[in-house]
N, C-alpha and C positions, 0 to 999 in steps of 0.2 A: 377647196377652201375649208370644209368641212375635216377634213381630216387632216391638215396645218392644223385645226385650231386645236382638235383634239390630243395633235402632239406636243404641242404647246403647254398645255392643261397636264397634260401629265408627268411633262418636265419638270413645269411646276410644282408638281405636286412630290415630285420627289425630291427635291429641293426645299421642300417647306417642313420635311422631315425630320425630328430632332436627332440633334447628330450625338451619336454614344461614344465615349469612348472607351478604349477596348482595356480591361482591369489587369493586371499581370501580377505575381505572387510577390508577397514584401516576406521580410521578416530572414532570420536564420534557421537552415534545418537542425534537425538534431547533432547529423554529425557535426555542423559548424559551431555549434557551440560548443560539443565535446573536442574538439577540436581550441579552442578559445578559450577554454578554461583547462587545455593541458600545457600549452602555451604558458597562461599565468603560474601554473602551478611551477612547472621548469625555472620560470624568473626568478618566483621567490627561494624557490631552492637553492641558486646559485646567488643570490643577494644578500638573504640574509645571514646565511653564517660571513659573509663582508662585513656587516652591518655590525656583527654582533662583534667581529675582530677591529675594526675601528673603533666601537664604544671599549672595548676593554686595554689598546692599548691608549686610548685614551687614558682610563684609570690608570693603567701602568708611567704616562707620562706623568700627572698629577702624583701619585707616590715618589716617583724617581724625585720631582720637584721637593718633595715633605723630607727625604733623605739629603738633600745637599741640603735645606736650611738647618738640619741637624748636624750637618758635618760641620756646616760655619758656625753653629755653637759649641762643637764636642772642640775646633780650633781655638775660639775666643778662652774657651775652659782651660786649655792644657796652657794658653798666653798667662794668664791671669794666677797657674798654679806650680810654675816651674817646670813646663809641658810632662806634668801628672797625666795619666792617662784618669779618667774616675774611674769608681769602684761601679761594678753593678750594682751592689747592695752595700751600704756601709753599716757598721755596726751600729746597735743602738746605743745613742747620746744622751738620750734622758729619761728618765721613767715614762711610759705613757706615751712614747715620743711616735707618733702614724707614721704606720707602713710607709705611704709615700714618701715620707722626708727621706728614706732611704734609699731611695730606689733612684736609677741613672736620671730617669724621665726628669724628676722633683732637681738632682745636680745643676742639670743642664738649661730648666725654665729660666733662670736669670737672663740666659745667653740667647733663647729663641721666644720667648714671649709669644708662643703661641701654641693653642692646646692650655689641660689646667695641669698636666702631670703625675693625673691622678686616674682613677677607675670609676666608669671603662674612658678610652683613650678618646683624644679628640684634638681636632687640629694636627700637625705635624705629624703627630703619633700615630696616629689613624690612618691606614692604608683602606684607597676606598674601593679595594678587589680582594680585601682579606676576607676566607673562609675556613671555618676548621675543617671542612672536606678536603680543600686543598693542601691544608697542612698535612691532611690524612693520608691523601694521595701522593706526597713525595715523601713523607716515612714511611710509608708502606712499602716500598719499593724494596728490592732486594740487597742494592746497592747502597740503601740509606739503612733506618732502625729495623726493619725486616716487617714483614706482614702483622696486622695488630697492634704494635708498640702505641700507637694513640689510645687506640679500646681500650689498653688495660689502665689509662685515666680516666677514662669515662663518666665512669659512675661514682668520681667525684669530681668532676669538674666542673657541675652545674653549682660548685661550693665555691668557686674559682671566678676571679674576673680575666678577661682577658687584656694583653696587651699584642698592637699589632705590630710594632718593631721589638726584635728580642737583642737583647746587649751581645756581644760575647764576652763574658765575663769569666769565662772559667777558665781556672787554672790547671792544666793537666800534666799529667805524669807521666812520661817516655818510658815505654819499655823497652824491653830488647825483642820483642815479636815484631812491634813496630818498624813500618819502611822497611822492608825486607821484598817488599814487590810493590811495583805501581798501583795494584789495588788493594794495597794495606798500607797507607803512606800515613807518615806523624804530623798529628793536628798539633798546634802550640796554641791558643786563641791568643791576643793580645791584650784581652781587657784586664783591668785590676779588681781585687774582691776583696771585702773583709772577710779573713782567712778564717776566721772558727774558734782557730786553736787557741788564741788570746784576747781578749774580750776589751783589749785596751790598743789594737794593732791593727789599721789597713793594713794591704799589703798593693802596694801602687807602683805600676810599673810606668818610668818615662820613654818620651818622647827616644829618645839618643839612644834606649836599647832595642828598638825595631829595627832592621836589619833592611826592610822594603818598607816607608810606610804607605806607598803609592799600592801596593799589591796587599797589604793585609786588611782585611777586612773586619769591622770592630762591630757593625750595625746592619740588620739587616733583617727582610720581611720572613716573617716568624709566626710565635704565639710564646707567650708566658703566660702560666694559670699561678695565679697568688691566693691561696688561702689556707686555713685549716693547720696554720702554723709554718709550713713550709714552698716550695715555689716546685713546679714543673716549667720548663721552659724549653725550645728550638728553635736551634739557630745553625742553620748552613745544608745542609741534603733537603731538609723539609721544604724550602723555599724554591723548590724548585719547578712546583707546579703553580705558581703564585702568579704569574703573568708570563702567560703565553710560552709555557715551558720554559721557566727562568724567573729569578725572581732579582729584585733590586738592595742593595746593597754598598754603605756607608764604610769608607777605609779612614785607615788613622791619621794620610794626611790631609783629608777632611774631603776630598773629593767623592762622589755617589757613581754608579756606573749598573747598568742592567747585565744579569751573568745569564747566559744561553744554559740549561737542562740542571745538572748539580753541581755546583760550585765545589764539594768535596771532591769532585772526579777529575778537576783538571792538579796535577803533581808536575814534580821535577824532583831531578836528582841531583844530592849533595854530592860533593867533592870523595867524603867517603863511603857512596854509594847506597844511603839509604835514599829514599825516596819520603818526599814532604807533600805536603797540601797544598801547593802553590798560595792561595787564599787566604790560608787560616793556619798559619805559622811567622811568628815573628823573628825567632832568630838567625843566625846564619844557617 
């Protein structure tokens, strides 16, 4: 009986024991963390340059958007003028008369009311991916003004405002070097300019002597520097680093459209086998 009771009692007693429970390791080791933070580091590698190509052509669609309300002014303008194409710059009108009242931007304010038309640009005018690195980067180019050709403005352009859409206003002069090979093809630009040579004379070219007006191209992402008396301005190879290797781009009959690398580089051949600009030639 005596020794029931003691087994008893000792059962007990192991039973009255407090019970532990048994601890196991928490937490991550080192390599799990190195591990977890090589992980994130891969994601954002491959995300953010996404991230960074969504935000910009983002900008690139808001530009494209700022070049068709410019087309549907540069249209309502040539309605309104006996479809005149305007001048880049018009002569001066009156003593004293501000830069701006001359320049296409100030033309065309009646027709887009939006932006002041003045310096620096804003509203329409304003491309919100314009940089003069960029403009640098597609004159640099071999196939554009060649290496430097920006640098050697440089050191006066902090004399300079800028504009982010540049006209093509120039009037140019065919050689006979010219269009002789697809990589020397004849530029025509289509805009009109006051000429120089007579101080009482645009010289304005209409609508009816474009040849394409769906394919020539009158407006487009750029740089004009205005000061110190006279104007630096690019317009067509430079924009070609402007968004996403290509830049946007305003034609005569008023339509905008985004051009893939350098708009100077896409050609065709004329009937007498010189070779043109596709883009940036108006006549036949």
């Amino acid at each position: 009986m005596s020794s029931y009771l003691h087994q008893r009692t000792s059962a007990a007693g192991s039973l009255n024991r407090p019970f532990r429970a048994r601890r196991t390791a928490s937490g991550f080791t080192l390599i799990e963390l190195l591990v977890v933070i090589a992980i994130i580091a891969i994601l954002a590698a491959i995300l953010f340059p996404v991230f960074a190509q969504a935000r910009e052509k983002a900008r690139a669609v808001s530009c494209l958007s700022n070049c068709r309300n410019i087309g549907t002014g540069l249209a309502l303008y040539m309605q309104d003028y006996d479809e005149g194409i305007p001048s880049w710059i018009k002569r001066t009108e009156y003593a004293g008369q501000p830069r701006k009242e001359r320049l296409w931007t100030y033309t065309l304010q009646p027709y887009i009311k939006n932006g002041n038309g003045d310096f620096p640009p804003t509203g329409v005018f304003q491309c919100p991916s314009w940089d003069v690195e960029k403009v640098r980067l597609g004159a640099d180019k071999p196939t554009c003004d060649g290496p430097g050709t920006v640098a050697t403005y440089e050191p006066v352009l902090e004399l300079y405002t800028t504009y982010a859409m540049c006209f093509g206003g120039r009037v140019e002069d065919i050689t006979s070097a010219e269009g002789t090979a697809p990589d020397n093809p004849i530029f025509l630009p289509a805009g009109s300019r006051w000429t120089g040579a007579d101080p009482n004379a645009d010289y304005t070219r209409v609508l009816s002597e474009i040849a394409r007006p769906a394919e020539t191209s009158l407006i487009g992402d750029g740089g004009t520097w205005v000061g110190g008396g006279f104007f630096v301005t690019f317009f067509g190879c430079e924009a070609s680093e402007m968004h996403q290797q290509g830049g946007n781009f305003v034609f005569v009959d008023g339509h905008a459209k985004w051009i893939a690398r350098d708009i100077q580089r896409y050609v065709k051949q004329r009937q007498d086998g010189r070779w043109i600009c596709k883009y940036i030639y108006w006549a036949e």
